[in-house]
C-alpha positions as CSV (number, residue, x, y, z in Angstrom):
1,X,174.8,182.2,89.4
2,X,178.8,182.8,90.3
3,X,180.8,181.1,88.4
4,X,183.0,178.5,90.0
5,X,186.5,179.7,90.3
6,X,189.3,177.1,90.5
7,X,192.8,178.0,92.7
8,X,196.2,176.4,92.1
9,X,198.9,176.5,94.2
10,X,202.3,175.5,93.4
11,X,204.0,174.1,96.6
12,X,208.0,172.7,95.6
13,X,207.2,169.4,98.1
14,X,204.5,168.3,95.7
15,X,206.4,168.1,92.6
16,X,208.4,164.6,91.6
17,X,211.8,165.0,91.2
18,X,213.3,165.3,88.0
19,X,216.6,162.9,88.6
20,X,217.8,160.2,90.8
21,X,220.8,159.8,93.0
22,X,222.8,156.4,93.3
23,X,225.1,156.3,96.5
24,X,228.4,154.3,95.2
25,X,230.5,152.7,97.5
26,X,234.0,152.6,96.9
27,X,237.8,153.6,97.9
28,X,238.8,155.1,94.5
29,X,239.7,158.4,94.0
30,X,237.5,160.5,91.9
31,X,239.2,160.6,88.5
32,X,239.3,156.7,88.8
33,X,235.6,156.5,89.1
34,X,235.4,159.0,86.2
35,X,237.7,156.2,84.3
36,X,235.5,153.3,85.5
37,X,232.4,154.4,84.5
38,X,233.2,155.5,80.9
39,X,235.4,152.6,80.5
40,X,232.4,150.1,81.4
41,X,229.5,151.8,80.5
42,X,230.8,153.2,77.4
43,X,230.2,157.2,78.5
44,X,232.6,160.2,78.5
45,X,232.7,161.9,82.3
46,X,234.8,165.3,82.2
47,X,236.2,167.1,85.2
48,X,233.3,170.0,85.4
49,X,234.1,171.9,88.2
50,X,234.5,171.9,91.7
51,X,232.0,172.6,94.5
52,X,233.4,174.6,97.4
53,X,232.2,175.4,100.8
54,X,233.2,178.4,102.1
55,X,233.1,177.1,105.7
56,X,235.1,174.7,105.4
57,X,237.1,175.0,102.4
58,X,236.7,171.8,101.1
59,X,236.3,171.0,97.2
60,X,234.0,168.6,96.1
61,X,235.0,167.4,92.4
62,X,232.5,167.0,89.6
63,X,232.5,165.3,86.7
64,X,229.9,165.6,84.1
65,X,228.2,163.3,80.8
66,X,225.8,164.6,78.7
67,X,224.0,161.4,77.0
68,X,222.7,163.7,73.8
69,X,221.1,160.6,71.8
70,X,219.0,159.6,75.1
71,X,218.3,162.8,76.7
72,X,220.4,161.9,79.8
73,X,222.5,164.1,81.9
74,X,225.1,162.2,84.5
75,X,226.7,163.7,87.4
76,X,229.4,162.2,89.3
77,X,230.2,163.9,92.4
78,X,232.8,163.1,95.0
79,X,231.4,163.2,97.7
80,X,234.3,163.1,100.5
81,X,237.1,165.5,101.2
82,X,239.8,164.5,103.7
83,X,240.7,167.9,105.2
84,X,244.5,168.3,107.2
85,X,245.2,170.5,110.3
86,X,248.8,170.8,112.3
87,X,248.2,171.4,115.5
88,X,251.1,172.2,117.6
89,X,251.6,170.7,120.5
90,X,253.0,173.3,123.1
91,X,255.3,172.5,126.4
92,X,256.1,169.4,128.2
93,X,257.8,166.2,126.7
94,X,256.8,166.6,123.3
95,X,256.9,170.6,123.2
96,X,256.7,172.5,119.6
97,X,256.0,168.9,118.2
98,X,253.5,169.0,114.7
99,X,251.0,166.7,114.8
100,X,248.3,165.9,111.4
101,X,245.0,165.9,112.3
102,X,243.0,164.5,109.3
103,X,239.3,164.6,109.6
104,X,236.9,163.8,106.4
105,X,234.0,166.2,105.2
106,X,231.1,164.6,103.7
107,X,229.2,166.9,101.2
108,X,225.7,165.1,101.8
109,X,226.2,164.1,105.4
110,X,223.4,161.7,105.3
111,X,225.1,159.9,103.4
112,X,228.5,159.7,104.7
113,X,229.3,156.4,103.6
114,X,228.9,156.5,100.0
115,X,232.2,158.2,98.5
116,X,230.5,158.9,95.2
117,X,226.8,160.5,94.6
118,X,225.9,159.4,90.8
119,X,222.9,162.0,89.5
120,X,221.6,161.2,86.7
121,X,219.0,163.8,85.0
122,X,216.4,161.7,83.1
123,X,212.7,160.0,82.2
124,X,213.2,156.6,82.9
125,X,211.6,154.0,84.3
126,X,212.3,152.3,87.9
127,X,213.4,149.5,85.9
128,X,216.4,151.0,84.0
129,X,217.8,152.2,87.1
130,X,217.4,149.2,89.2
131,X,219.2,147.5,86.0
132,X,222.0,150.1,85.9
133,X,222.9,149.3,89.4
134,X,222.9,145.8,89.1
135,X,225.8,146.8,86.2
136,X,227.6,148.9,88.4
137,X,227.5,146.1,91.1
138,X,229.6,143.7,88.8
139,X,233.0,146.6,88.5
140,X,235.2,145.1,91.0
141,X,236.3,148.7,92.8
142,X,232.8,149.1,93.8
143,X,232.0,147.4,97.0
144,X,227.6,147.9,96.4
145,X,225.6,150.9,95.2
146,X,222.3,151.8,95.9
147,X,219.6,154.2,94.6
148,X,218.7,157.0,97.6
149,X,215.3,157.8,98.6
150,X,216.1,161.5,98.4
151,X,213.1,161.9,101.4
152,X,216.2,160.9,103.2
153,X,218.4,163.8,101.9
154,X,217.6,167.3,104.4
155,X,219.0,169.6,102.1
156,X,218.1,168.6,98.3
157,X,218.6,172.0,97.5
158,X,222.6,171.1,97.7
159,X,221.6,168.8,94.9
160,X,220.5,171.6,92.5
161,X,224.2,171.7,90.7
């Protein structure tokens, strides 16, 4: 008699994700979100680094909280960049006058709207975060926030920071 042999395959599509993303919806800049969040939730966010994209040379901050006594990591990431051009405007009327062209970058373009990406690197249950976002709902610079289905996001691999 063979003996029954058993195959495993790891495929990356089958494996749960090991955070979740809230989408924050607010006009403040970065280092004021930082502020809001440790001031209300009690936490300490740090300026971490900043992700650049070499395309466009744009600078996404990050700010970073390391919850040690509940085995949490928290990533706040700004996710909008107002880039500025000068574009000259040559002959006629308004000959060799400057004009500012300001367009904004999103770093997940899905979700363009949210100004802030909150990632937060933890075992908890549904509950906690839908509780945590009710919170966050009640800080008057936020206008709503909202926890993504990351199916949504194309490229999760930008997440992986």
């Amino acid at each position: 008699m063979k003996p029954k042999s058993i195959k495993f395959s790891l495929d990356d599509s089958s494996l749960e994700e090991d955070y979740r993303l809230i989408a924050i919806y607010s006009n403040e800049e970065d280092y004021r979100m930082a502020f809001l969040l440790n001031y209300h939730f009690n936490m300490y966010f740090a300026k971490a680094k900043s992700i650049l994209q070499s395309k466009t040379s744009a600078a996404f901050n990050v700010f970073e909280y390391e919850d040690k006594n509940h085995y949490r990591n928290w990533i706040l990431l700004h996710n909008y960049y107002l880039t500025q051009h000068v574009q000259v405007q040559s002959g006629g009327l308004f000959a060799n006058m400057e004009t500012v062209i300001e367009k904004p970058l999103f770093y997940i373009k899905e979700l363009s709207k949210a100004r802030f990406l909150l990632k937060i690197e933890a075992d908890e249950t549904p509950a906690f975060f839908e509780s945590f976002i009710q919170k966050l709902k009640t800080i008057s610079q936020i206008y709503t926030a909202e926890l993504v289905d990351l199916q949504t996001v194309k490229k999760r691999e930008l997440l992986k920071f």
